[in-house]
DSSP file (Angstrom, degrees, kcal/mol; ACC not computed):
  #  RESIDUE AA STRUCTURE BP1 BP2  ACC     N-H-->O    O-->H-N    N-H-->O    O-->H-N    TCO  KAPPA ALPHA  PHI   PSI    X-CA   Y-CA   Z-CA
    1    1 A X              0   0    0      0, 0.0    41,-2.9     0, 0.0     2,-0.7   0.000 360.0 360.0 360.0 150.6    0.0    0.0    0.0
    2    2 A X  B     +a   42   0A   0     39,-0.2    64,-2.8    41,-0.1    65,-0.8  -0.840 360.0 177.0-108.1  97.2    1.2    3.5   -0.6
    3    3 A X  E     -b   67   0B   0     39,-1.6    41,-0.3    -2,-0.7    65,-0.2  -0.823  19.4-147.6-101.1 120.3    0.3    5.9    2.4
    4    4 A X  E     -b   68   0B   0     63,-0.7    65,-1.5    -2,-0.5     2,-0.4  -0.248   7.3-147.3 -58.1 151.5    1.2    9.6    2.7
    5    5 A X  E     -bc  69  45B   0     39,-2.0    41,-2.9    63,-0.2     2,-0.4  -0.984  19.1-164.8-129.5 130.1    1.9   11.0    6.4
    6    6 A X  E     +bc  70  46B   0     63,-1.2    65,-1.9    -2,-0.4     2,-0.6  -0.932  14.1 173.0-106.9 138.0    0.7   14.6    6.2
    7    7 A X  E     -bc  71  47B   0     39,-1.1    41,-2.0    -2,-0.4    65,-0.2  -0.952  12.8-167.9-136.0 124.6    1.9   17.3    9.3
    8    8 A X    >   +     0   0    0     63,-2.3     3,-0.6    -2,-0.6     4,-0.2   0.110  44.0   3.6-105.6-121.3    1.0   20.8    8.8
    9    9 A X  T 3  S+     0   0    0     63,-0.4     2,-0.4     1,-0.3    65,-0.2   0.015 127.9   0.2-100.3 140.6    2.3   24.0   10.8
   10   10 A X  T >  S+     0   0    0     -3,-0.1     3,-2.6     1,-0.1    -1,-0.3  -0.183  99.4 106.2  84.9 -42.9    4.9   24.1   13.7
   11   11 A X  G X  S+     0   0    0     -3,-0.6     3,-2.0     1,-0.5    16,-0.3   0.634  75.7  71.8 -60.1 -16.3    5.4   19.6   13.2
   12   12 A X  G 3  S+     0   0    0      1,-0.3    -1,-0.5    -4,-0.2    15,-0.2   0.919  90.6  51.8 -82.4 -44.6    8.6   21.0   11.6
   13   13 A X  G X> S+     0   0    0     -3,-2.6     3,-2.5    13,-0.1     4,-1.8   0.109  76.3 137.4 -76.2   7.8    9.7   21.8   14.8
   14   14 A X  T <4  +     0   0    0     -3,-2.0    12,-0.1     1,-0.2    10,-0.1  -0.312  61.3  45.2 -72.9 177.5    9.4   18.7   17.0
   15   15 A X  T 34 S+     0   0    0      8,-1.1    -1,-0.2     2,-0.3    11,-0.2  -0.126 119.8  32.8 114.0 -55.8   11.8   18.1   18.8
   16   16 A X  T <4 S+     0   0    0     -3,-2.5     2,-0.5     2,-0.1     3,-0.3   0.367  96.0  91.5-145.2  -7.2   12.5   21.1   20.3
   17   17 A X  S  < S-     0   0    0     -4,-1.8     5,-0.4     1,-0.2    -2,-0.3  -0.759 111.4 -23.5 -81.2 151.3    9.1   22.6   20.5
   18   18 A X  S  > S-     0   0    0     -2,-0.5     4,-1.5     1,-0.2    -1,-0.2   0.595  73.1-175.3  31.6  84.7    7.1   22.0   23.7
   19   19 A X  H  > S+     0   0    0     -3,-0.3     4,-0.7     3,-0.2    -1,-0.2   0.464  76.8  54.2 -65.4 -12.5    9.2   18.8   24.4
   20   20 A X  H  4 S+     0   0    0      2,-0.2    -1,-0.2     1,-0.1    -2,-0.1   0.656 120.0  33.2 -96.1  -0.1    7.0   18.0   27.5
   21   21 A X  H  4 S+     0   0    0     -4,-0.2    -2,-0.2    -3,-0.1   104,-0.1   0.825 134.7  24.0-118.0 -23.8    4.3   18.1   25.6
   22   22 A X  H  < S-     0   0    0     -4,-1.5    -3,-0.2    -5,-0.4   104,-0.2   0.379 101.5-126.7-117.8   7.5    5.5   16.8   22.2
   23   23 A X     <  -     0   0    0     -4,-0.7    -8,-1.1     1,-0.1    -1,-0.2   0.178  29.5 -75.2 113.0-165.5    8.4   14.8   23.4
   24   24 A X  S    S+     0   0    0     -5,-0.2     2,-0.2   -10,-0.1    -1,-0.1   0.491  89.8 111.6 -99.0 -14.6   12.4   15.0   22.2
   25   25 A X        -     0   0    0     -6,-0.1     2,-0.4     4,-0.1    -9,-0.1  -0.462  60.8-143.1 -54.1 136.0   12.0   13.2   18.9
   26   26 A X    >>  -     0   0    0    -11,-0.2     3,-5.6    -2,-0.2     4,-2.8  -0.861  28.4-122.8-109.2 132.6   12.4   15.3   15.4
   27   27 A X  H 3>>S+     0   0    0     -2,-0.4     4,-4.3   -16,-0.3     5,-0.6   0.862 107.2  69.3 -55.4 -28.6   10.0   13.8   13.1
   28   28 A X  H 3>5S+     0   0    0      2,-0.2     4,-0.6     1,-0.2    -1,-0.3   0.594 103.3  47.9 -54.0 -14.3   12.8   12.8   10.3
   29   29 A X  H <>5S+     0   0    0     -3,-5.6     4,-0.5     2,-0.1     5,-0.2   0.510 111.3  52.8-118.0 -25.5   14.1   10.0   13.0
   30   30 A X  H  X5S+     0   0    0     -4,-2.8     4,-1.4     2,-0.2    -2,-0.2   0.876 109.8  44.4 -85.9 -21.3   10.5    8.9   13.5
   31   31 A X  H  X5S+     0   0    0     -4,-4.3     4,-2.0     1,-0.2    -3,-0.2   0.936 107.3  62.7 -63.2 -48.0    9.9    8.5    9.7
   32   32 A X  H  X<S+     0   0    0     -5,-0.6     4,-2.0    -4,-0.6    -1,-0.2   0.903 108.1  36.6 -46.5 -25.1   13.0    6.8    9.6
   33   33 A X  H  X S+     0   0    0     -4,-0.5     4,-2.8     1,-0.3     5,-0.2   0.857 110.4  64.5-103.8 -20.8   11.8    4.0   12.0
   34   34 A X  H  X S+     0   0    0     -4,-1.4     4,-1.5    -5,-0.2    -1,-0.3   0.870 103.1  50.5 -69.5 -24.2    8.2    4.1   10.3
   35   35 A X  H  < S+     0   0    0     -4,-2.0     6,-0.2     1,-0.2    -2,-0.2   0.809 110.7  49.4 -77.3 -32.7    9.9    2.9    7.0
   36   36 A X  H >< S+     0   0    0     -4,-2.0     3,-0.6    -5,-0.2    -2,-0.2   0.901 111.4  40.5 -62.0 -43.3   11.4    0.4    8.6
   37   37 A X  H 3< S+     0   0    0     -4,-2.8    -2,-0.2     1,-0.2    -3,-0.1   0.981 124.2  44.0 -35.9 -70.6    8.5   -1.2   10.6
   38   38 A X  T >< S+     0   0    0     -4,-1.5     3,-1.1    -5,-0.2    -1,-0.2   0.181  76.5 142.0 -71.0   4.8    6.1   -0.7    7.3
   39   39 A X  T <  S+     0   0    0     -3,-0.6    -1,-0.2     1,-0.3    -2,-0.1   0.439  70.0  53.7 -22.3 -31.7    8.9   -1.9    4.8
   40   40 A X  T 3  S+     0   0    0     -3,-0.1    -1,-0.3    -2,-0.1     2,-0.3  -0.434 105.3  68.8 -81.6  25.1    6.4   -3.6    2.8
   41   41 A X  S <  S-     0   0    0     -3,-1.1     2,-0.6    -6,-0.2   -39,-0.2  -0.777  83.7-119.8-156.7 149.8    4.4   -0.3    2.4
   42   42 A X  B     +a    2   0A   0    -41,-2.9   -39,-1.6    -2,-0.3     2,-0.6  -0.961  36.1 179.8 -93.1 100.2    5.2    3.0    0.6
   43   43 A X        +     0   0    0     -2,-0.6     2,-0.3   -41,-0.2   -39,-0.2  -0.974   3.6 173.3-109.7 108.1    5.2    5.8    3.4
   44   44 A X        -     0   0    0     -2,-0.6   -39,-2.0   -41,-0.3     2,-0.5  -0.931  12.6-157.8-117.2 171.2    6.0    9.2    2.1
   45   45 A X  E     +c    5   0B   0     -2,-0.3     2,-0.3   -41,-0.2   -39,-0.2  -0.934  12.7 176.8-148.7 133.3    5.8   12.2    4.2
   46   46 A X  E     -c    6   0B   0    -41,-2.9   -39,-1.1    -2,-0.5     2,-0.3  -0.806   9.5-158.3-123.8 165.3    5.4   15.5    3.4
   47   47 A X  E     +c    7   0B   0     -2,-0.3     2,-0.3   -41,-0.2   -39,-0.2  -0.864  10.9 170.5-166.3 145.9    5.0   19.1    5.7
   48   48 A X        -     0   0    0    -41,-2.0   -37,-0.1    -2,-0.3   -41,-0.0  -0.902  35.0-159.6-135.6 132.8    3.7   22.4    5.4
   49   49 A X  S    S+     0   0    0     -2,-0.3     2,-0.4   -40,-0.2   -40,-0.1   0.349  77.2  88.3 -41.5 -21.3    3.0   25.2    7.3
   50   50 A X     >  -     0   0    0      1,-0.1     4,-1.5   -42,-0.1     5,-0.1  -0.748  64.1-151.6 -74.0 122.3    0.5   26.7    4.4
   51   51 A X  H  > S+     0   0    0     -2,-0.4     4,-1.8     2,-0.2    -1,-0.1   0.896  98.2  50.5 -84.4 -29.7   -2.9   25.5    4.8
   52   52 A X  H  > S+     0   0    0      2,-0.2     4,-3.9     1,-0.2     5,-0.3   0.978 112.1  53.0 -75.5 -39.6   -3.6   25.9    0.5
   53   53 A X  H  > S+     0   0    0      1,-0.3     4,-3.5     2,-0.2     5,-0.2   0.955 112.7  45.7 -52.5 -48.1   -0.1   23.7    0.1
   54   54 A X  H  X S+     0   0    0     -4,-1.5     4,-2.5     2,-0.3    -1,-0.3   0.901 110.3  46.7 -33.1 -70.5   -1.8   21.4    2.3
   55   55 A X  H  X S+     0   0    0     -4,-1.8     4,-3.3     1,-0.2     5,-0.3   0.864 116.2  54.0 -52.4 -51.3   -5.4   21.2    0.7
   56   56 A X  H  X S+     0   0    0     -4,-3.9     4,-1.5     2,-0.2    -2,-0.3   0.926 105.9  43.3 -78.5 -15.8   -3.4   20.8   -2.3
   57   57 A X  H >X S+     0   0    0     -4,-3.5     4,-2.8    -5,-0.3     3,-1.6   1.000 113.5  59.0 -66.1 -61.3   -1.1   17.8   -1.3
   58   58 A X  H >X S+     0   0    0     -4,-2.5     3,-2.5     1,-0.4     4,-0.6   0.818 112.3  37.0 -39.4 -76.9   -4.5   16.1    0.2
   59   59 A X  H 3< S+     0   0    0     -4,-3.3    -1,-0.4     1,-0.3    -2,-0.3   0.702 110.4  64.1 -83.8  -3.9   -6.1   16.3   -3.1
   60   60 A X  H << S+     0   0    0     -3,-1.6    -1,-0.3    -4,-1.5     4,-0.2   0.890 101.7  54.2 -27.5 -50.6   -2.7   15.3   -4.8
   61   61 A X  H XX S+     0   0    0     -4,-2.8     3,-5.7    -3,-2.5     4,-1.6   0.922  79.4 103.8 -60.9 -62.6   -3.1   12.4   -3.0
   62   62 A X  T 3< S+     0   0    0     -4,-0.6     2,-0.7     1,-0.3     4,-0.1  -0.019 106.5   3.0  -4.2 117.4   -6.9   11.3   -4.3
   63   63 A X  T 34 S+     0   0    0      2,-0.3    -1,-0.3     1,-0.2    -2,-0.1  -0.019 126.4  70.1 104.7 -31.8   -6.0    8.6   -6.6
   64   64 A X  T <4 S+     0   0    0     -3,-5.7    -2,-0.2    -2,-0.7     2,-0.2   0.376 103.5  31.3-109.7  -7.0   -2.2    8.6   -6.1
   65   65 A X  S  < S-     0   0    0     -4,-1.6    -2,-0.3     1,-0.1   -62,-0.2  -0.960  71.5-132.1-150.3 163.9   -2.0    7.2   -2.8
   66   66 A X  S    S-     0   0    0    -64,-2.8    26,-0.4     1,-0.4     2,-0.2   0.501  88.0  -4.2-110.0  15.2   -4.5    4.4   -0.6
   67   67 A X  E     -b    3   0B   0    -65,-0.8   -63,-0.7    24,-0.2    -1,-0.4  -0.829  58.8-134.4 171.0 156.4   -4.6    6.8    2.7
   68   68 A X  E     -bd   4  93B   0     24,-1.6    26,-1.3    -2,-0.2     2,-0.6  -0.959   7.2-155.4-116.7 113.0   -3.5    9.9    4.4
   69   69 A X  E     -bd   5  94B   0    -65,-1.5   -63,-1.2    -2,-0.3     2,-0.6  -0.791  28.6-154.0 -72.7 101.4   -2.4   10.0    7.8
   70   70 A X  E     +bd   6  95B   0     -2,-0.6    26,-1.8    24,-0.5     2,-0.6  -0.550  33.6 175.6 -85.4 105.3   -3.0   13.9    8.9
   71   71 A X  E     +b    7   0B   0    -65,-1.9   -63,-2.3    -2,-0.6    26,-0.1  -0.964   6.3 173.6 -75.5 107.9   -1.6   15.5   11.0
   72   72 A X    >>  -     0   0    0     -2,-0.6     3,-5.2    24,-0.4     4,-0.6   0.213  27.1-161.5-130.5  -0.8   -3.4   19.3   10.5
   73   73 A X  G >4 S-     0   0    0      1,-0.3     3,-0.8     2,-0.2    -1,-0.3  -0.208  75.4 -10.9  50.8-124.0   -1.5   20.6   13.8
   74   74 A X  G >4 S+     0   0    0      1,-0.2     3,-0.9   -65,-0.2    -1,-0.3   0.617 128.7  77.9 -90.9   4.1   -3.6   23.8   14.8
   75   75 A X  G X> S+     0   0    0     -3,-5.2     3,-2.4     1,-0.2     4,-1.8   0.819  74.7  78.0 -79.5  -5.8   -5.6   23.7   11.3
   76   76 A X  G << S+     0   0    0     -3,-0.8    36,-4.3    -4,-0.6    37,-1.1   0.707  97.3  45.0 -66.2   9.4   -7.6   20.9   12.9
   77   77 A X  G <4 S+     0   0    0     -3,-0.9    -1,-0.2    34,-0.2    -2,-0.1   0.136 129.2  18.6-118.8   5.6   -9.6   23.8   14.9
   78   78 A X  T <4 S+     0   0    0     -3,-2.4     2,-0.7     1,-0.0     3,-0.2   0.418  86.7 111.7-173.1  18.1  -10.2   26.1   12.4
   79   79 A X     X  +     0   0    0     -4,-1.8     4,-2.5     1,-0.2     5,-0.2  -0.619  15.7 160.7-103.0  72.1   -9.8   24.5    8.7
   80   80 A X  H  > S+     0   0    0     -2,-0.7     4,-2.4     2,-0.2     5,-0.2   0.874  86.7  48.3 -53.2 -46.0  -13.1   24.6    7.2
   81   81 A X  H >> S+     0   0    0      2,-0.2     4,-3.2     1,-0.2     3,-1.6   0.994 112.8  46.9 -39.4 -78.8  -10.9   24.3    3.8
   82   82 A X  H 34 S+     0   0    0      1,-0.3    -1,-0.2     2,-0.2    -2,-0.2   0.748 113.3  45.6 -37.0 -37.0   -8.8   21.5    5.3
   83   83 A X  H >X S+     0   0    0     -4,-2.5     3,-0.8     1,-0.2     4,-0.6   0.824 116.2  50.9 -90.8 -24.8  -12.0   19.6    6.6
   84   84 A X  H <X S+     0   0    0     -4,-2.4     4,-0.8    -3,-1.6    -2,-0.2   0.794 105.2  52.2 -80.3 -12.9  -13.6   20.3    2.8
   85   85 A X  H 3< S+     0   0    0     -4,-3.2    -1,-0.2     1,-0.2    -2,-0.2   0.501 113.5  47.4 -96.3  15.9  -10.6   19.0    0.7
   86   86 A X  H <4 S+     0   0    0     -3,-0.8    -1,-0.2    -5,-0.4    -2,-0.2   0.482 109.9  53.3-119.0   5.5  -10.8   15.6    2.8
   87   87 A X  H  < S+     0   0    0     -4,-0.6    -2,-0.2    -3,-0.1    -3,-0.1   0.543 103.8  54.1 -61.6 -35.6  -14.1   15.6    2.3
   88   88 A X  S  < S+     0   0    0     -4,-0.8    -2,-0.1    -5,-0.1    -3,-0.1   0.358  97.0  74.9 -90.9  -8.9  -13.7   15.9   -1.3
   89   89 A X        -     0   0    0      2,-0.1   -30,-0.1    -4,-0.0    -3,-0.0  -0.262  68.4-139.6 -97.6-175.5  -11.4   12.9   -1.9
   90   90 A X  S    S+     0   0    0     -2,-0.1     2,-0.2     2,-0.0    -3,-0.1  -0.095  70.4  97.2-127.4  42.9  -12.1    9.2   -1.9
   91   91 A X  S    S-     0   0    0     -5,-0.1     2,-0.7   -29,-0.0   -24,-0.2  -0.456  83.2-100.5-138.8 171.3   -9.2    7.9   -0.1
   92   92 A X        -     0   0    0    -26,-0.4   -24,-1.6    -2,-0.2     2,-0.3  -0.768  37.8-166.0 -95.7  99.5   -9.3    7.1    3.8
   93   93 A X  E     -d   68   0B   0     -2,-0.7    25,-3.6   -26,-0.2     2,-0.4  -0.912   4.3-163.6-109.4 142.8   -7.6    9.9    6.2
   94   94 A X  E     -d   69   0B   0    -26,-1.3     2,-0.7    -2,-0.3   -24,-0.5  -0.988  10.7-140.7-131.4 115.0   -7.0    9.2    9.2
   95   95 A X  E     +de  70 120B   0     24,-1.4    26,-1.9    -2,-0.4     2,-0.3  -0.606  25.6 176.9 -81.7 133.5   -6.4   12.1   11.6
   96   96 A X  E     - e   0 121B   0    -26,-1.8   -24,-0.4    -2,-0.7     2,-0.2  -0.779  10.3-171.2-131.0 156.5   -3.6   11.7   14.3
   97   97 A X  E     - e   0 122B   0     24,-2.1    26,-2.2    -2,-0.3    27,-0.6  -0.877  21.8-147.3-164.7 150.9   -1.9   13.9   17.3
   98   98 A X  S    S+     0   0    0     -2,-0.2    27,-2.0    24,-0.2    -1,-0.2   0.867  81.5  48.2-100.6 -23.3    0.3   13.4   18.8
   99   99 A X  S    S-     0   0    0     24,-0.1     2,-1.4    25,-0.1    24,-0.4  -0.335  97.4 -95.0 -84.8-174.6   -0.5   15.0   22.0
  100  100 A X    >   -     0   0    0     23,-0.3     3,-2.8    22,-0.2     4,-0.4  -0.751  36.1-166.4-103.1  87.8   -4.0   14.2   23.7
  101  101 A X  G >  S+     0   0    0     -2,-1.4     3,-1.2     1,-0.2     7,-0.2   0.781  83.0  69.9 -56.2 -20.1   -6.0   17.5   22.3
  102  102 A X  G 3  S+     0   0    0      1,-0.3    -1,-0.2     6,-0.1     7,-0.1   0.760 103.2  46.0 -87.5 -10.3   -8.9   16.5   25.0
  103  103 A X  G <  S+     0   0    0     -3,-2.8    -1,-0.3     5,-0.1    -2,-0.2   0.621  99.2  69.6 -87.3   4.9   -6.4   17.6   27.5
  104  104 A X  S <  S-     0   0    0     -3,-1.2     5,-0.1    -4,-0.4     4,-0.1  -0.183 100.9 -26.9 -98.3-166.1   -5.0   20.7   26.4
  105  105 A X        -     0   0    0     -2,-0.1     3,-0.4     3,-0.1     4,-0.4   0.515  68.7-102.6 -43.7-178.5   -6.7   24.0   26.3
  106  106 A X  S >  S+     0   0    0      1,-0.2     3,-2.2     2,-0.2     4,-0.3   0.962 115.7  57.0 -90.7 -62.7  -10.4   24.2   25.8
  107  107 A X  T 3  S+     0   0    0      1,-0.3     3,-0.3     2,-0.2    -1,-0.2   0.649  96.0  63.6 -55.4  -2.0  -10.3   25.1   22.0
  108  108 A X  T 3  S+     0   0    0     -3,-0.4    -1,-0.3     1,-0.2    -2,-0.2   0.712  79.9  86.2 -91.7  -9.0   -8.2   22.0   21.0
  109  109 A X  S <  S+     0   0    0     -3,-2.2     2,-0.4    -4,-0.4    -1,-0.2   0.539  85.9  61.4 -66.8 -22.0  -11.2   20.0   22.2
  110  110 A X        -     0   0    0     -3,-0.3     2,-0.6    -4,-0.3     3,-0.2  -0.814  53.5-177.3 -99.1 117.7  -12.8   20.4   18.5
  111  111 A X    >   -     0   0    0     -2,-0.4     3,-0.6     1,-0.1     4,-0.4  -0.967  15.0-160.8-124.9 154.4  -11.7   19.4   15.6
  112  112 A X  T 3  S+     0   0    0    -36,-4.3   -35,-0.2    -2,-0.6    -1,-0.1   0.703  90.1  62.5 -98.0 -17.7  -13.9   20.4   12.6
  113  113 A X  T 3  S+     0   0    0    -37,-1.1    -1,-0.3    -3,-0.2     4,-0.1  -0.106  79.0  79.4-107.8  64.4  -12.1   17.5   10.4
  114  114 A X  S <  S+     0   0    0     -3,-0.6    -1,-0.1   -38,-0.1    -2,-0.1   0.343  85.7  66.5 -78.5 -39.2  -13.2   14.1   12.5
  115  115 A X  S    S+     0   0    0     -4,-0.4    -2,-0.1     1,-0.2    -3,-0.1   0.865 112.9  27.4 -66.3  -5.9  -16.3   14.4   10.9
  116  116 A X  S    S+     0   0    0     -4,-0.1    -1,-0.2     3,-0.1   -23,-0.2   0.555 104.1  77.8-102.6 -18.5  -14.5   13.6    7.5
  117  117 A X  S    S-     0   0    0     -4,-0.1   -23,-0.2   -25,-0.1     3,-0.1  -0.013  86.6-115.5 -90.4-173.8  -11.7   11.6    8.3
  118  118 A X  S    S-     0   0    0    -25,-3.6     2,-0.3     1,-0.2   -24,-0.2   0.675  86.3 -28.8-111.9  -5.2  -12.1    7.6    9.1
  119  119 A X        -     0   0    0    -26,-0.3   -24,-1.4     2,-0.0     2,-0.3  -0.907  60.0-112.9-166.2-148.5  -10.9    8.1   12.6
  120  120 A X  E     -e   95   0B   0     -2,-0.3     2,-0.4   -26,-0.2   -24,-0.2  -0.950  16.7-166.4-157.0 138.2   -8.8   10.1   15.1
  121  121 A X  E     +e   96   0B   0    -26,-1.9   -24,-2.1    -2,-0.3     2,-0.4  -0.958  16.8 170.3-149.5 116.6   -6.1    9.1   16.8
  122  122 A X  E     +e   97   0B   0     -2,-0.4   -22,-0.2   -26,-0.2   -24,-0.2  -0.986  44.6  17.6-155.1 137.3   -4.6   11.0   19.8
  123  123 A X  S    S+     0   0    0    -26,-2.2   -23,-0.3   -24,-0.4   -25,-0.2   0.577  74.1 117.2 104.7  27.7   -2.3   11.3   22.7
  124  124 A X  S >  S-     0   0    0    -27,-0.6     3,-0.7     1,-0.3   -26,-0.1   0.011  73.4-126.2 -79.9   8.4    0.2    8.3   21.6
  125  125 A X  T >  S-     0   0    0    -27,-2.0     3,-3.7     1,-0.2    -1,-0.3  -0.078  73.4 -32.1  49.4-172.7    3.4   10.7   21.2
  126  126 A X  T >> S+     0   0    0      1,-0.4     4,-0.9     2,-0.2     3,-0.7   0.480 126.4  85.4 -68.8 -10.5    4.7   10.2   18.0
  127  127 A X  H <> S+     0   0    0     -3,-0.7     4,-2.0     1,-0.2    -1,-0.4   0.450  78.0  88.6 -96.3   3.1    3.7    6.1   17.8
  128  128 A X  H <> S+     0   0    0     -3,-3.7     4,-1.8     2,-0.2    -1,-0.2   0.946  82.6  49.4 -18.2 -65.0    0.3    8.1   16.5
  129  129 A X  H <> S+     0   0    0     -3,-0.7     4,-1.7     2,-0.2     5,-0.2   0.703 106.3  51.5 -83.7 -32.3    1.5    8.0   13.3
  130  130 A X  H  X S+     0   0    0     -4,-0.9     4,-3.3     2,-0.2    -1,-0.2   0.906 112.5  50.1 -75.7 -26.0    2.2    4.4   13.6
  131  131 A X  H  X S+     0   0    0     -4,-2.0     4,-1.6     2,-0.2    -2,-0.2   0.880 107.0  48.4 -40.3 -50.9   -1.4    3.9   14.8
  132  132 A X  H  X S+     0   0    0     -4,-1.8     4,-1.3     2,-0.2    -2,-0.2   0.923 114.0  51.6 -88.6 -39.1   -3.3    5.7   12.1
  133  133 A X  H >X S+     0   0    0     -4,-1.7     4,-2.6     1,-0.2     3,-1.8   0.987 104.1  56.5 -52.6 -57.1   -0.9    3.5    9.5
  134  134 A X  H 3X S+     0   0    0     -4,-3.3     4,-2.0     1,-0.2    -2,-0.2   0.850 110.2  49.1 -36.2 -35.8   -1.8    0.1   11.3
  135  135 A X  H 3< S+     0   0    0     -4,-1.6    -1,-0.2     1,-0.2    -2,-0.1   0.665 104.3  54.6-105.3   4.8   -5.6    1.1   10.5
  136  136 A X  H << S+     0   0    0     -3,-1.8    -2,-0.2    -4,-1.3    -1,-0.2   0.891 118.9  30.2 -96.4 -41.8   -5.2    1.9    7.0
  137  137 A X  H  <        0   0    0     -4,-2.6    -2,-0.2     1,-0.2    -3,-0.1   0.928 360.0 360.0 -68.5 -34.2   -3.5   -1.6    5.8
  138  138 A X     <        0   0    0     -4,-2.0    -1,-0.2    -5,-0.3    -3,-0.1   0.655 360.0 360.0 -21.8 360.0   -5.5   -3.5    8.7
């Protein structure tokens, strides 16, 4: 299977952003070890800070790939766009985070794309991303 790993704004920074909250890893050493696990899978992994670069990679994807895991960082609280171009696709997204949005502030509590994706996945640290793969090949 070919699945794309999407992270949009600030994911460029793990590592060294919030480390208590998003732990010490830099996402390039966690891809690495996701290519190994999934070896028998196509994982590429792309990230943006731009929400249209974003929209466009998702519908990039449509046709080219057999699932998105998304990571939409803070657009998952305010990207009526984001939540319409996964809407618009026919491909499975699976939304991930890595921290556990239902504890943090009161406005992470939402996300306006779960109603599009095919599930959510949160507060696993960076083995998220290995979640939301496991339930797209299942």
């Amino acid at each position: 299977m070919k699945i794309l790993i999407i992270n949009g704004p600030n994911l460029n920074l793990l590592g060294k952003r919030e480390p208590e909250i998003y732990g010490v890893e830099n996402f390039d050493g966690a891809f690495a070890k996701l290519k190994m696990e999934f070896s028998e899978h196509q994982l590429d992994f792309f990230q943006s800070n731009h929400q249209g670069v974003l929209i466009d990679k998702i519908q990039m994807a449509d046709g080219n790939y057999d699932g998105i895991v998304l990571n939409a960082g803070a657009y998952t609280h305010t990207s009526i766009a984001i939540a319409d171009a996964i809407s618009a696709i026919s491909i499975p997204v699976v939304e991930v985070h890595i921290s556990n949005i239902f504890k943090r502030e009161t406005f992470r509590h939402v996300s306006v794309i779960a109603p599009y994706c095919a599930g959510s996945i949160s507060g696993f640290g960076i083995d998220s991303y290995r979640l939301g793969i496991l339930s797209i090949i299942k």
